[in-house]
C-alpha positions as CSV (number, residue, x, y, z in Angstrom):
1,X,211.7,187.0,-36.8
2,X,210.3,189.6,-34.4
3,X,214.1,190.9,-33.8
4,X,214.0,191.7,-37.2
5,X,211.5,194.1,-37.0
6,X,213.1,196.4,-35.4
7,X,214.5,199.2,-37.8
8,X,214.4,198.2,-41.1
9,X,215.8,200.6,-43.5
10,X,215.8,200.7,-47.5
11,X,218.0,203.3,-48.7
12,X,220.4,204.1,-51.5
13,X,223.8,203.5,-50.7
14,X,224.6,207.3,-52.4
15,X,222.1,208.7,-50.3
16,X,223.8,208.4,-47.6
17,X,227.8,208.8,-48.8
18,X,229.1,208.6,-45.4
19,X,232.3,207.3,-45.2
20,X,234.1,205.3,-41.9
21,X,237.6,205.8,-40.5
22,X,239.1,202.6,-39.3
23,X,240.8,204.0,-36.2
24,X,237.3,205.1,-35.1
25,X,236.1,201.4,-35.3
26,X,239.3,200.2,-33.9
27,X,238.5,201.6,-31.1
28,X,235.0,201.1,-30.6
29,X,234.2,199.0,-27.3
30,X,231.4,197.3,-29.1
31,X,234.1,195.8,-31.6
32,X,233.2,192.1,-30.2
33,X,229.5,192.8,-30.6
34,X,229.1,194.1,-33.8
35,X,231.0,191.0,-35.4
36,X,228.9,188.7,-33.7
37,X,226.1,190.3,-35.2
38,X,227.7,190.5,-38.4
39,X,228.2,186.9,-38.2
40,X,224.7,185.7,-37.0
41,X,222.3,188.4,-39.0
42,X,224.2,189.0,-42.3
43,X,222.1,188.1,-45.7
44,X,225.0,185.8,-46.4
45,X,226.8,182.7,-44.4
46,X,230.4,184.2,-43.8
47,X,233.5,182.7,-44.3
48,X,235.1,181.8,-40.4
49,X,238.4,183.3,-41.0
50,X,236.9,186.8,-42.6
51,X,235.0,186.9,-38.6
52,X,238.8,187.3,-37.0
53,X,239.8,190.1,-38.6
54,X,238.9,193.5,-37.1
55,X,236.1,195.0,-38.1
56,X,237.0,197.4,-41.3
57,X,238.1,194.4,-42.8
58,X,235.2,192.5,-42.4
59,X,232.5,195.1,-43.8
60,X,235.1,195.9,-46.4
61,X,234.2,192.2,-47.9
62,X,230.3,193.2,-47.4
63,X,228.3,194.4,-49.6
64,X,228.6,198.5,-50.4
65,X,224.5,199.1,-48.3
66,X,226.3,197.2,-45.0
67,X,228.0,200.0,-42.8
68,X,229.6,201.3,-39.9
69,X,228.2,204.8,-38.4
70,X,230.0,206.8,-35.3
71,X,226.8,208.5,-32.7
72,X,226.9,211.2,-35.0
73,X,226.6,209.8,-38.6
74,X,224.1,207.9,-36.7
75,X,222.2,210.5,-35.7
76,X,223.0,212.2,-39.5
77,X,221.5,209.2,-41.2
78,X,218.0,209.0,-39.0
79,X,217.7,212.5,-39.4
80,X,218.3,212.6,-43.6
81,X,215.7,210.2,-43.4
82,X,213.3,211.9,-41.6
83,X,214.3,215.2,-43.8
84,X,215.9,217.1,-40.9
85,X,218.9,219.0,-41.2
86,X,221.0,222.4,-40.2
87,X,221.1,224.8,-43.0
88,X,219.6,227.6,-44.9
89,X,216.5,225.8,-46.7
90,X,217.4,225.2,-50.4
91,X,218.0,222.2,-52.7
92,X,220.7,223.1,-55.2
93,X,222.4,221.6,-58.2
94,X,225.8,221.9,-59.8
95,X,226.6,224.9,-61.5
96,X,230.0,225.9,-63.7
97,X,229.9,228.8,-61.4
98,X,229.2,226.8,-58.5
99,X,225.7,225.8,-56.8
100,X,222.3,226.4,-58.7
101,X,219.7,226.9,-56.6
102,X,216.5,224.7,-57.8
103,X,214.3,224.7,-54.5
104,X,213.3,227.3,-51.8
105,X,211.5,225.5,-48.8
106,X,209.1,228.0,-47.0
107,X,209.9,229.7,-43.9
108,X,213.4,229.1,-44.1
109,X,216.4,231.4,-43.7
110,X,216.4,231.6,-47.8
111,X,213.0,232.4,-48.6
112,X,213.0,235.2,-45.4
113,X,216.4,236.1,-47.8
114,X,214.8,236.8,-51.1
115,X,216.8,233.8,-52.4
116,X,215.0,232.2,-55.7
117,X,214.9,229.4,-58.0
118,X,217.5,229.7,-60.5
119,X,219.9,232.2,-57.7
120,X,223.5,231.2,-58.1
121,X,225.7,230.8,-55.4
122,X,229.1,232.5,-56.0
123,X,230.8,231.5,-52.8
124,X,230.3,230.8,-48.9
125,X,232.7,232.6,-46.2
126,X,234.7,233.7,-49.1
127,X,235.4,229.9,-50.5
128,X,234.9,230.2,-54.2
129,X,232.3,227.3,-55.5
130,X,233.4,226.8,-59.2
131,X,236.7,225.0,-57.7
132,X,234.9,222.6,-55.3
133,X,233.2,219.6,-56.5
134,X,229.4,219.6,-55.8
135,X,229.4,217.7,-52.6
136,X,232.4,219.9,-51.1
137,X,230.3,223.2,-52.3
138,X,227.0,221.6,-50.3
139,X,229.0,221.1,-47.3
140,X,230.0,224.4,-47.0
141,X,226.1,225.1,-46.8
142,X,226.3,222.7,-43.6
143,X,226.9,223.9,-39.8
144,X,225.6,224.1,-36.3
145,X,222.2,225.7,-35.4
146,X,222.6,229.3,-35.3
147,X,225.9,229.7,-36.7
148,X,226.0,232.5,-39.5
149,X,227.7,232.2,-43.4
150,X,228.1,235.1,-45.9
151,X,227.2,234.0,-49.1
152,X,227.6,235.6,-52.5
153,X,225.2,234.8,-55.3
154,X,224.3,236.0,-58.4
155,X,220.3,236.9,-58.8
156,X,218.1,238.7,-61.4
157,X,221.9,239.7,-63.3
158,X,223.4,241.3,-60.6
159,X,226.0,240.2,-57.4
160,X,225.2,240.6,-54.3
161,X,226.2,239.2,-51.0
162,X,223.9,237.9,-48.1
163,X,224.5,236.6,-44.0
164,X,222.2,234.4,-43.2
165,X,221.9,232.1,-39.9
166,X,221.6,228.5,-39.9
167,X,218.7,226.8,-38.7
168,X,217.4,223.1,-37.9
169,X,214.9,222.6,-40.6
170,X,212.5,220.2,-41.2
171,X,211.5,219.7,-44.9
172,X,208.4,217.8,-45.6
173,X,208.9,213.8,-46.9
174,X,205.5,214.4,-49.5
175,X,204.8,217.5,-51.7
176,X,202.0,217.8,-54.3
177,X,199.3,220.3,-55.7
178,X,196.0,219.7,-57.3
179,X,196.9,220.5,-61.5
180,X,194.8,220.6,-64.4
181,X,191.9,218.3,-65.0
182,X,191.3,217.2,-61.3
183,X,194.3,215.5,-61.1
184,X,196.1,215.1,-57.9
185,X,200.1,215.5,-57.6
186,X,202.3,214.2,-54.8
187,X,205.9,213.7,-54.7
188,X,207.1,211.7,-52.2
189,X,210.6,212.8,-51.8
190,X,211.4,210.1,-48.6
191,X,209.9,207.3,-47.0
192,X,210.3,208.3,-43.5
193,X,208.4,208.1,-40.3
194,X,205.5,210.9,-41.5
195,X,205.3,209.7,-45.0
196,X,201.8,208.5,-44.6
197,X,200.0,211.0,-41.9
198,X,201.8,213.7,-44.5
199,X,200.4,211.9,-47.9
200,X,196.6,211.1,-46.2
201,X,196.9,215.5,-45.0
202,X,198.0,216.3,-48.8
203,X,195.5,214.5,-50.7
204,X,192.5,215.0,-48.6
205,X,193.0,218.9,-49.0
206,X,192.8,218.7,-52.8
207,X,189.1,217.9,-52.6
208,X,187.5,216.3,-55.8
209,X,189.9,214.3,-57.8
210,X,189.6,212.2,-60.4
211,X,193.3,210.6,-61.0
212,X,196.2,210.6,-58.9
213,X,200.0,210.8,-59.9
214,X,202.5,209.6,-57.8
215,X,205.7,210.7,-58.1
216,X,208.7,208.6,-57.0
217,X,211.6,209.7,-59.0
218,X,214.6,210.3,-57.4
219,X,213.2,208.5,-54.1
220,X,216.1,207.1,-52.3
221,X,214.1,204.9,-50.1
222,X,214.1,205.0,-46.3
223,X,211.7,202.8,-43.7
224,X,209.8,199.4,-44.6
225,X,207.1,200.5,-42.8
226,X,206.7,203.3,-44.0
227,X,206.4,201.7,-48.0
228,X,204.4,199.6,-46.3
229,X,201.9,202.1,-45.1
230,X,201.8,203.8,-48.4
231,X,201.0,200.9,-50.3
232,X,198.5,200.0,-47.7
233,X,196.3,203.5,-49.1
234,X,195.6,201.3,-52.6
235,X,192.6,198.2,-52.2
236,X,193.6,196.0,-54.6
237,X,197.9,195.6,-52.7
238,X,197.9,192.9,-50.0
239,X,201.1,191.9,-49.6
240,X,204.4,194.7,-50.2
241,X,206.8,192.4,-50.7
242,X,208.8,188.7,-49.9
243,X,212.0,188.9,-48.4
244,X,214.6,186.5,-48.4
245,X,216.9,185.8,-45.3
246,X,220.1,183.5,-44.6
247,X,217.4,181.0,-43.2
248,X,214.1,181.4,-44.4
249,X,211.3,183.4,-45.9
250,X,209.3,186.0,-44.7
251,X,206.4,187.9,-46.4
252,X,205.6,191.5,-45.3
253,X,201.7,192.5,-45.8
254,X,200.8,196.3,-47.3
255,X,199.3,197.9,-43.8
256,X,195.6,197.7,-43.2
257,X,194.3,201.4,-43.6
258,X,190.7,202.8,-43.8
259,X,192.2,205.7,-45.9
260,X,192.6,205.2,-49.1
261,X,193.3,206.2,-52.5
262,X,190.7,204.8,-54.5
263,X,191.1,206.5,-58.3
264,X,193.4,205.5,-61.3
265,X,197.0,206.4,-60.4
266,X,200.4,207.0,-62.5
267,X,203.7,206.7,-61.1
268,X,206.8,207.8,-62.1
269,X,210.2,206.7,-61.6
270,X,213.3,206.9,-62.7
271,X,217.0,204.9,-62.6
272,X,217.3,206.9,-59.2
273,X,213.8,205.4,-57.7
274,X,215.3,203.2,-55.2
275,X,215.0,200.4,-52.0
276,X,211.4,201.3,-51.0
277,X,210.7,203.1,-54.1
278,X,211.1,199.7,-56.0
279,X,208.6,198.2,-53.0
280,X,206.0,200.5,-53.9
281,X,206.9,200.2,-57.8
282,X,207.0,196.6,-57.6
283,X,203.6,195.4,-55.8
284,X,201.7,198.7,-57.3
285,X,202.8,197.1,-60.9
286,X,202.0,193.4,-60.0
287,X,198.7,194.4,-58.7
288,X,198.3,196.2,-61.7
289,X,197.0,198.8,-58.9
290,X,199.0,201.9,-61.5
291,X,200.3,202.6,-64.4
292,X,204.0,202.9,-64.0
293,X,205.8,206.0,-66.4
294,X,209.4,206.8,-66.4
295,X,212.4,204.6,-66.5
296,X,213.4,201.4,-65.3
297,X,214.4,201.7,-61.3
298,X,217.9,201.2,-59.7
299,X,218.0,198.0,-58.9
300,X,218.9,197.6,-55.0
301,X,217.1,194.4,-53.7
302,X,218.4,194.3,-50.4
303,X,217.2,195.0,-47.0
304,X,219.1,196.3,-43.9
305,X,218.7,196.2,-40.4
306,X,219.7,199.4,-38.4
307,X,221.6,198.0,-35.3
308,X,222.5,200.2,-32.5
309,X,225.0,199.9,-29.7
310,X,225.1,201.0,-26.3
311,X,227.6,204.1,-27.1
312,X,225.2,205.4,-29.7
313,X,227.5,204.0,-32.9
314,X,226.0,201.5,-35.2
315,X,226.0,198.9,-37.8
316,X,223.7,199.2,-41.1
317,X,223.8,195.4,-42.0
318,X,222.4,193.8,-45.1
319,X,220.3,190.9,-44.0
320,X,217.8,190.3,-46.7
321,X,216.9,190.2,-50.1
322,X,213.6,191.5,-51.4
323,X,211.4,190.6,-54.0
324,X,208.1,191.9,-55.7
325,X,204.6,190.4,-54.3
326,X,204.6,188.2,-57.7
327,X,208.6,187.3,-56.6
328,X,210.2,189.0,-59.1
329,X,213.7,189.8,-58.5
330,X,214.3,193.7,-58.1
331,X,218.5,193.4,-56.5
332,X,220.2,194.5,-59.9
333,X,216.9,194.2,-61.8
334,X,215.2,197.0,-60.8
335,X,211.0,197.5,-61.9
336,X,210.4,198.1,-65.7
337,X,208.0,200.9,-66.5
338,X,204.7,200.0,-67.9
339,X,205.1,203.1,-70.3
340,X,209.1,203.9,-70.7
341,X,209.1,207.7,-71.5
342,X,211.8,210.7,-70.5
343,X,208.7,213.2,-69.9
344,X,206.6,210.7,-67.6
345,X,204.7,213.6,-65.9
346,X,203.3,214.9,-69.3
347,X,202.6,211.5,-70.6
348,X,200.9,210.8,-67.1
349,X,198.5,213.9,-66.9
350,X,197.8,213.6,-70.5
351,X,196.5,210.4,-70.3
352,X,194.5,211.1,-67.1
353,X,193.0,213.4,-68.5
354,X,191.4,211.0,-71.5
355,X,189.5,209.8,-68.8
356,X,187.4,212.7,-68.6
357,X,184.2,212.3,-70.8
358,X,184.9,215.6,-72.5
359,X,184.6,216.5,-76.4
360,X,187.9,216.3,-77.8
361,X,189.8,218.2,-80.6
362,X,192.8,218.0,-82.4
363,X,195.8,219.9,-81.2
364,X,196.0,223.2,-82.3
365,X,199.2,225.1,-82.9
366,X,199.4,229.1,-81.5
367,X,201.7,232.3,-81.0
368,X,203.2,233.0,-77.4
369,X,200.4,235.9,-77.6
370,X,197.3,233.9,-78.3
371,X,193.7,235.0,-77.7
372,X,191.1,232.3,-78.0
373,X,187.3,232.8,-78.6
374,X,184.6,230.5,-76.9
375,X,181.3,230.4,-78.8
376,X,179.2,228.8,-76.6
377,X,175.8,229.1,-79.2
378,X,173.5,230.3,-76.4
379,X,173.4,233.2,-74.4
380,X,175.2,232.9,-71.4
381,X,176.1,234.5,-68.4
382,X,180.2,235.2,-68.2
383,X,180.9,234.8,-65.0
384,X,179.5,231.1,-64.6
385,X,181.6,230.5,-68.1
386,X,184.6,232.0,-66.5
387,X,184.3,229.6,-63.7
388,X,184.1,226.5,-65.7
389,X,187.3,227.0,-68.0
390,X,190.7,226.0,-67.1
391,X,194.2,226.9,-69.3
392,X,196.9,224.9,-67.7
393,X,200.6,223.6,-68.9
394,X,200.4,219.9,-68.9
395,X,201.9,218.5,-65.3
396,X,201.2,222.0,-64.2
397,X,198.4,224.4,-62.1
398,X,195.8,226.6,-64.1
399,X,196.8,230.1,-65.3
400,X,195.4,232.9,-64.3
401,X,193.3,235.0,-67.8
402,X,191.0,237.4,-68.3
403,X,187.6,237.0,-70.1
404,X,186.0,239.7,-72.4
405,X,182.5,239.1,-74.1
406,X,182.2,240.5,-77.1
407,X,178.6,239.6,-77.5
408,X,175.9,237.4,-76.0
409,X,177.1,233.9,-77.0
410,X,180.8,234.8,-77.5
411,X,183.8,235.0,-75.1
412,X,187.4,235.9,-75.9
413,X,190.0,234.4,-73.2
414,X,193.4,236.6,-72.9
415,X,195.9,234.3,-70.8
416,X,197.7,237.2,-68.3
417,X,201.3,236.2,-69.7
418,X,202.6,234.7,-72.8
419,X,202.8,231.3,-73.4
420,X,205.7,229.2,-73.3
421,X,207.5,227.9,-76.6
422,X,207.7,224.5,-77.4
423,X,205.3,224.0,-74.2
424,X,201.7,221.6,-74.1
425,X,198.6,223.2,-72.7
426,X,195.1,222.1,-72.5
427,X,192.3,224.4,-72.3
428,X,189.5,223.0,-70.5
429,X,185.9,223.7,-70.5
430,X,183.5,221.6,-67.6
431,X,180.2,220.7,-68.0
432,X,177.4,222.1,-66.1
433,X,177.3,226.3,-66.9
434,X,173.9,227.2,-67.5
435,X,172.5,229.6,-70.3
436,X,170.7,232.2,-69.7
437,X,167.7,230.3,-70.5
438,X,168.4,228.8,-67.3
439,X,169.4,225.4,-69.3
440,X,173.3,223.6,-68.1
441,X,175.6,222.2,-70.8
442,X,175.8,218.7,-70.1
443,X,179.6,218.2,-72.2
444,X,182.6,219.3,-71.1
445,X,185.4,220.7,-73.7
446,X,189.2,219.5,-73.6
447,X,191.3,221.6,-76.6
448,X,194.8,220.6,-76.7
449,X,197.4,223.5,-77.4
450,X,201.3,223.4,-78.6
451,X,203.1,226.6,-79.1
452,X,205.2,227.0,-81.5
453,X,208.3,229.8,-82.3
């Protein structure tokens, strides 16, 4: 068993869309190898006579996770896992005038650019976007470190064009912010080999919180280990999962970490939640260790083994199937949601914030423009008031108002932009301001808040 706990990788076949050229295996000196590994490690006993044909023939009758990769799609593959790669620092989508962007990662070659959320990209080197498909229009993006593209996009309703250099850039695997209600965000985007020192650094620096939301949605997988050490921060999750090889069983524990995260959690997911995603969705569900939100996962329930030659090429092999702690199937199954729902972040943060012993009132329906005034039946000092109310967007960070008192014991709270239509907001009140009789409120306030056209 210890030979195959080596490099265990659980990743989305579409993640990594690299495609092999038979003439490159063909000639491969490790041809003889790779088959015999094939034949001994491979989930599945193997039919003799597929084991004489060459070697794109045989993974061609695999399974679509088992693979081929030259040095350098090798070398690709670890790095997209580890979120490295040569570009300009943005996450785009598809556009009908070509790529969208949708993130800016900080102290890239973009953000130095003035390049925003919502920027369109026109063209790159002169190639016009609209006729590529999206994952010809990305690779354009692509290049060596250093090497320069002119870009043309379309920002705040007018053209302009840009140069900008290419650089190796690191993107974090975990992303998050403390939002409304002392709840705690984090994203993981990747399970990769900083997953868990980046996820214990992220939620130790939002202090105080009461509820944590996990977000795995469109989480292609990566490393066992590193689902492993995630579901190792929860202390009810013992075991991560069974898996299931060619000749026996093998169970893989949740890591044993002093760190932990020890308050009601949500997680999302969605049908792109994949591989170690459905580890982590699987055992935190059977545990009953969080409330699961979203939509059922993809459904891959099989484990690979990351083989590497002498010459740098390697194989990507299926050689397990997984199941949940409880041994439900997850391979073309994928983990049901305890709460189906298309907005699982709302339905997350409003329920976390129920937990809160706060007064609660029905939802009130404003204007974009609304003011809202705070009687608070005592005298009261307004800057210890002001410090104790919150008005956030549900899933999203308080916003920023101004507070007038129009006389001792009332208050008038001016957000500093207009709402949004058609968006949820709470406005929050804690417990614990004091009166000017020197006396503290001992109940906090939670007014929910739709806006209508």
């Amino acid at each position: 068993m210890e030979s195959r706990l080596r490099i265990l990788v659980i990743t989305l076949v579409s993640f990594l869309a690299l495609s092999f050229l038979p003439s490159i295996i063909q000639a491969n000196d490790n041809e003889e190898e790779m088959k015999e590994y094939i034949k001994n490690e491979y989930v599945d006993e193997l039919d003799p006579t597929l084991l004489e044909h060459d070697l794109p023939t045989i993974l061609n009758h695999l399974d679509v996770y088992s693979t081929y990769f030259s040095k350098e799609e090798l070398r690709d593959f670890k790095n997209r896992i580890n979120r490295k790669y040569v570009g300009i620092g943005i996450a785009v989508a598809a556009h009908d005038e070509g790529l969208q962007v949708s993130e800016v990662y900080k102290h890239t070659p973009a953000e130095k650019a003035g390049i925003k959320v919502g920027t369109i990209i026109l063209s790159v080197n002169g190639i016009i976007l609209k006729r590529e498909d999206l994952e010809q229009s990305i690779a354009h993006l692509s290049g060596e470190p250093d090497s320069t593209l002119t870009i043309t996009v379309l920002q705040d309703s007018k053209t302009k064009t840009l140069t900008l250099t290419r650089e190796e850039i690191q993107l974090p695997a975990v992303t998050g912010k403390r939002i409304g209600g002392k709840t705690g965000y984090l994203k993981i985007h990747m399970f990769s080999s900083s997953t868990l020192a980046e996820l214990e650094r992220l939620s130790q620096s939002m202090g105080n919180v009461s509820h944590w939301i996990i977000d795995l949605r469109n989480n292609p997988g990566g490393y066992l280990t590193a689902a492993q050490q995630v579901l190792g921060l929860f202390p009810s999750v013992k075991t991560a999962m069974h898996a299931q090889f060619r000749d026996n069983t093998y169970q893989y524990s949740a890591s044993d970490l002093t760190y932990k995260l020890d308050h009601p959690t949500s997680l999302l997911i969605n049908e792109n939640s994949a591989s170690a995603s459905e580890i982590v969705a699987g055992a935190l569900k059977d545990y009953k260790a969080a409330t699961l939100y979203g939509e059922t996962t993809f459904g891959k329930g099989l484990m690979q083994e990351l083989k590497e030659f002498s010459d740098g090429s390697g194989v990507k092999l299926s050689i397990a199937r997984f199941f949940t702690p409880q041994h439900n199937t997850i391979n073309e199954v994928g983990v049901e949601p305890d709460i189906p729902t298309s907005t699982p972040l709302l339905d997350a943060h409003s329920e976390a914030l129920k937990e809160l012993s706060y007064d609660r009132f029905n939802k009130l329906s404003v204007d974009r423009d609304k003011t809202f005034t705070i009687n608070t039946n005592t005298s009261v000092n307004m800057e210890e008031l002001q410090a104790a109310i919150h008005l956030f967007p549900l899933g999203g960070t308080d916003l920023p108002f101004t507070l007038n008192q129009e006389d001792a014991d009332t208050f008038v709270l001016d957000p500093d932009q207009d709402l949004e239509l058609n968006q949820t907001y709470r406005l929050l009140i804690e417990p614990g301001w004091r009166g000017t009789n020197g006396i503290s409120s001992t109940k906090g306030i939670l007014q929910p808040i739709s806006v209508h056209p």
